[in-house]
C-alpha positions as CSV (number, residue, x, y, z in Angstrom):
1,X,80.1,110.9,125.6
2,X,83.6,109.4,125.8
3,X,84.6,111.2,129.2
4,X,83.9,108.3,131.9
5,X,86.4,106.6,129.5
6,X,89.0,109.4,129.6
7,X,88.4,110.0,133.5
8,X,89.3,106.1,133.7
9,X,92.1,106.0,131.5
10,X,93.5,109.9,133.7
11,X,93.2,108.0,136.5
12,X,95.1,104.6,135.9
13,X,97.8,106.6,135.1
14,X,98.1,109.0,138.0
15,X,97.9,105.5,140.1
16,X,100.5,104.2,138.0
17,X,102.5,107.6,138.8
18,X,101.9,107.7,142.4
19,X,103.2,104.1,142.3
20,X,106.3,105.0,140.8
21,X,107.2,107.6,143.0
22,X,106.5,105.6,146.0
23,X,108.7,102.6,144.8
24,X,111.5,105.6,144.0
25,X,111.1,107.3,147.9
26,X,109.8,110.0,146.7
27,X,107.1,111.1,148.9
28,X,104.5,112.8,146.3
29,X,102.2,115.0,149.1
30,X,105.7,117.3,149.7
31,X,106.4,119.2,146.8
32,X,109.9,120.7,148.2
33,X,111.2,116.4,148.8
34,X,110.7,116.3,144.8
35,X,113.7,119.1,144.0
36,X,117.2,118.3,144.5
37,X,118.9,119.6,147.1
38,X,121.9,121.8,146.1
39,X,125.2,120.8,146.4
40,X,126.6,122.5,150.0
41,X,128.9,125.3,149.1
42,X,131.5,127.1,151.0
43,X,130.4,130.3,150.7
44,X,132.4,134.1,150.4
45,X,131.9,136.6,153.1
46,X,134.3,139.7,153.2
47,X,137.7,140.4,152.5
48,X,140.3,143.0,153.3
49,X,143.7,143.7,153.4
50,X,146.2,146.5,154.6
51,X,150.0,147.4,154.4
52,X,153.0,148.5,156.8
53,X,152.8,152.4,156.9
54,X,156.4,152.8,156.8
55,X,159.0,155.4,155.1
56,X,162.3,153.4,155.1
57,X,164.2,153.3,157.6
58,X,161.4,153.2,159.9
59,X,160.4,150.2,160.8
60,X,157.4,148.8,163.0
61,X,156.9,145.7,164.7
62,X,152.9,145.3,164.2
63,X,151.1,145.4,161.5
64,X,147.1,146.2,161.6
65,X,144.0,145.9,159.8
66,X,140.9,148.2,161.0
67,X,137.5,147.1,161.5
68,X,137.5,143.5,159.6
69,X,133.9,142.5,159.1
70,X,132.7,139.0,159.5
71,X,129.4,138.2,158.7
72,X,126.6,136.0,160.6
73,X,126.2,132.7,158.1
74,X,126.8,129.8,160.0
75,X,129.8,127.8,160.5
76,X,132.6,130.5,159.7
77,X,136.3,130.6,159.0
78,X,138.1,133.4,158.7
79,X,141.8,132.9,156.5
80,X,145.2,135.4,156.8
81,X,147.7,135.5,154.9
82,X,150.6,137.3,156.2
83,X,153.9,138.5,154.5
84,X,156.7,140.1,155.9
85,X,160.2,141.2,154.5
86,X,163.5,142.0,155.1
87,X,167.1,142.8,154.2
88,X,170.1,140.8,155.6
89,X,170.8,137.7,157.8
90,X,170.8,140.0,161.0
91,X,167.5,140.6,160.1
92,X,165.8,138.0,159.7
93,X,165.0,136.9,163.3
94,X,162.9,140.2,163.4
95,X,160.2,138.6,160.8
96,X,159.0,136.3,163.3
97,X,155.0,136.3,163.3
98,X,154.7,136.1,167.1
99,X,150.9,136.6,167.0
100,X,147.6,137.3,165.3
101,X,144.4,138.4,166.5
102,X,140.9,139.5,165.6
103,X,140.2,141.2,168.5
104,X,141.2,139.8,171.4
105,X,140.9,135.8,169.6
106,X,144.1,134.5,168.8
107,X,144.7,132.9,165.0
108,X,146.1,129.7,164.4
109,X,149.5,128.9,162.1
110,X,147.9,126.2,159.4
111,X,151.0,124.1,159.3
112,X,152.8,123.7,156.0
113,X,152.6,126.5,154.8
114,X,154.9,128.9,155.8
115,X,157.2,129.3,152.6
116,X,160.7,131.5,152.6
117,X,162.6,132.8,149.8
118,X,165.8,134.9,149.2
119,X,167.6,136.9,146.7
120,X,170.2,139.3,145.7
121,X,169.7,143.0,144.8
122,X,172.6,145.3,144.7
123,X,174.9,143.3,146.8
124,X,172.1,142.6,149.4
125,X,170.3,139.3,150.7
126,X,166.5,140.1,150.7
127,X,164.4,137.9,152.6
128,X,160.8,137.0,152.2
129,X,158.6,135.3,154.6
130,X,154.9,134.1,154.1
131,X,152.4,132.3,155.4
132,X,148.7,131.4,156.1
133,X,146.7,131.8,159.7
134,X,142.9,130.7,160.1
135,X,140.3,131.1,162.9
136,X,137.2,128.9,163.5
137,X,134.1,130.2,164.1
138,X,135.5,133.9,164.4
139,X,132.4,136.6,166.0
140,X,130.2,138.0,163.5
141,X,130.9,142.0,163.8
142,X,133.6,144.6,162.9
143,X,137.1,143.9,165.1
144,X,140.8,144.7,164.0
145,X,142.9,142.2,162.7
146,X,146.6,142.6,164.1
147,X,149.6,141.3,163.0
148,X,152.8,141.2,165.8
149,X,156.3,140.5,164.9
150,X,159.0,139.6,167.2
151,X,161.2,142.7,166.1
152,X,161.0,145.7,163.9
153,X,160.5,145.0,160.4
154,X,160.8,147.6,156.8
155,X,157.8,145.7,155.0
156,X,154.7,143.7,155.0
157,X,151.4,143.0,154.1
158,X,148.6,141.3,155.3
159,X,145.3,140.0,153.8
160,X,142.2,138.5,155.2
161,X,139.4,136.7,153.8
162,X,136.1,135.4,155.7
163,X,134.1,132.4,155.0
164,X,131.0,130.4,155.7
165,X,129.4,126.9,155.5
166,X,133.1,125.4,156.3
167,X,134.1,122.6,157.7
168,X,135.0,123.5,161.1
169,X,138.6,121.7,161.0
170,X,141.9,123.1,160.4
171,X,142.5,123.0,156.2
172,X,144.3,120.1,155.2
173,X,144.7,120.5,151.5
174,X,147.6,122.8,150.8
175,X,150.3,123.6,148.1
176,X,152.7,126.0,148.3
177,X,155.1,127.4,145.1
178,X,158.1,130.1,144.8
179,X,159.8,131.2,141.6
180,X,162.2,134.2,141.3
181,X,162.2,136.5,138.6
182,X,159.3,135.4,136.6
183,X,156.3,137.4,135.2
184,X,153.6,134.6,136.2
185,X,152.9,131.7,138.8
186,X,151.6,128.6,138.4
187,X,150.1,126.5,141.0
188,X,148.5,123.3,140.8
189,X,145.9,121.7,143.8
190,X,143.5,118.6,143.4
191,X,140.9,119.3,145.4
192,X,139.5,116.9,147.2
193,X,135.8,117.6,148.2
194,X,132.7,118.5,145.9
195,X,131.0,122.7,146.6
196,X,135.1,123.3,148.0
197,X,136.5,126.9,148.0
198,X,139.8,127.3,146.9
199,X,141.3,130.5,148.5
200,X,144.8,131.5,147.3
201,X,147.5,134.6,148.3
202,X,150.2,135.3,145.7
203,X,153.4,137.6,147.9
204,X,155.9,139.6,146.0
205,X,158.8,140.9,146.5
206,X,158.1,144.5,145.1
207,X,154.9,145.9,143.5
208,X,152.9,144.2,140.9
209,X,149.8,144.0,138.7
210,X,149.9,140.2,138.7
211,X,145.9,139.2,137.8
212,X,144.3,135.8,138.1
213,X,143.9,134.0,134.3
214,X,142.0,131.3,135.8
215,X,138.0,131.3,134.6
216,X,135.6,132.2,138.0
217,X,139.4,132.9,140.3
218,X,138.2,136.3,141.7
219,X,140.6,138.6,143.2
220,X,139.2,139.1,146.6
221,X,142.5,141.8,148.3
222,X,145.3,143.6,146.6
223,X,147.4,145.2,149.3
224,X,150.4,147.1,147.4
225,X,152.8,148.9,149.7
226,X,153.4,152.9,148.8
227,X,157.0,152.9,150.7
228,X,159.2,150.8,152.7
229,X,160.0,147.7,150.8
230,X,157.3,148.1,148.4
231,X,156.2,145.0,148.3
232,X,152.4,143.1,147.8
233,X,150.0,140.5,148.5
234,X,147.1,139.5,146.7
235,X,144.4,137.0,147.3
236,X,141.4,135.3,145.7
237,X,139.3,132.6,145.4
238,X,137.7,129.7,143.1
239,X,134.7,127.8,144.0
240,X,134.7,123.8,143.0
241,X,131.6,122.2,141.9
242,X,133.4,119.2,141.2
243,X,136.5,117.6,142.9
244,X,139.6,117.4,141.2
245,X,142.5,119.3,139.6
246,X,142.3,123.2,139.5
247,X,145.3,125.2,138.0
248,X,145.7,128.8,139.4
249,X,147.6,131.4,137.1
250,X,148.7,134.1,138.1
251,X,150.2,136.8,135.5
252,X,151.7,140.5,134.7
253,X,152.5,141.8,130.9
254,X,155.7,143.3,131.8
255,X,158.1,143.4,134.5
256,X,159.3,140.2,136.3
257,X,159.1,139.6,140.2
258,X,162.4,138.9,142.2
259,X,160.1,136.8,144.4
260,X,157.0,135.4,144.0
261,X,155.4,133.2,146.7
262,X,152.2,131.2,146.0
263,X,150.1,129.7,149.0
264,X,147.0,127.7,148.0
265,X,143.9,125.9,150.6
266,X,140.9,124.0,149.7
267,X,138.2,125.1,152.1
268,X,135.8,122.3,152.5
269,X,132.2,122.2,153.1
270,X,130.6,122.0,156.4
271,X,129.4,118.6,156.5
């Protein structure tokens, strides 16, 4: 008896709805216009990472990483870090990175941040070299990553780490830390863009079991040489929902480090 009211009443207020949506610009016949887009994210791929196959004294003057995959999302990046060591001055102009290349596609140095550090063992000046290399746009596919220096060296490593949905543009936002003798590094980056990735490599002077401490930083390589100088690099990375400051820890129970190297890039969005 009461339903021509109820269909009345129903349908001023689906009006009133459709009125609503149309001063908000929403467009009510799409269903997929009404969800929120989410927020663009730089998105993980693949990582790797390999070590100097070398019994000291023998040294080698390239340094590489088989069959690196890269995958086929859109708008890629590819990130190396590369670290290299050796002992005394005469050295030193051996640790030279003259080149990198995935295949035959030559890697770019991302200026600032190649970071050196020293120290005394037994009498000795150990040197330490590190620093960060990217690619735009690298093939999808397997190719070797490889590393050459401009002399012979006793140790390094070498990590890689590929990417999508990045901004194709060299990184801009970069920190770089050393300490010597410590158990733990702390490095501090304020990130400037919203759905970032953070990507990070810690080098060390010897073996370690440094972790990362800080909630959602994943370790993505650990490369940990068996002989020669016995050194390591590690990398990982943090996605940022948000802009703003991000503290990366990383830390080991027992032993301290002679030298610890930190090298940390926001990845922005492609936009």
């Amino acid at each position: 008896m009461n339903s021509p009211r109820y269909f009345h009443f129903f349908t001023l207020l689906c009006l009133v709805w459709v009125m609503a949506c149309a001063h908000s610009g929403e467009t009510v016949s799409d269903e997929s216009t009404q969800r929120a887009s989410a927020a663009d994210q730089v998105e993980f791929d693949f990582a790797d990472a390999a070590s100097l196959p070398v019994v000291s004294p023998v040294e080698m003057s390239a340094l590489t990483l088989k069959n690196f995959r890269v995958g086929t999302g859109e708008n890629r990046i590819l990130i190396v870090g590369v670290q290299v060591e050796e002992g005394g001055k005469e050295n030193v102009d051996d640790m030279v990175i003259s080149s990198i290349k995935l295949g035959n596609r030559a890697l770019t140095f991302l200026s600032g941040s190649e970071v050196q550090l020293s120290s005394i063992w037994r009498g000795k000046e150990y040197f330490l070299k590190v620093a960060l290399y990217y690619l735009l746009n690298p093939p999808a596919g397997e190719n070797d990553i490889t590393v050459s220096f401009a002399g012979p060296v006793t140790s390094a490593n070498m990590g890689a780490i590929s990417l999508s949905n990045a901004q194709q543009t060299a990184p801009v936002n970069l920190v770089t830390n050393k300490q010597e003798n410590q158990k733990k590094i702390l490095t501090q980056i304020t990130t400037q863009n919203n759905g970032a990735l953070v990507v990070d490599i810690v080098a060390c002077g010897h073996k370690s079991k440094l972790k990362p401490e800080t909630k959602d930083h994943l370790q993505r390589f650990n490369a940990q040489e068996n002989s020669g100088g016995k050194s390591s690099l590690l990398g990982a990375t943090l996605p940022v929902t948000a802009a703003g400051e991000v503290a990366l820890l990383w830390a080991q129970p027992r032993r301290s480090i002679n030298r610890l190297v930190h090298i940390v890039v926001e990845i922005s969005p492609y936009r």
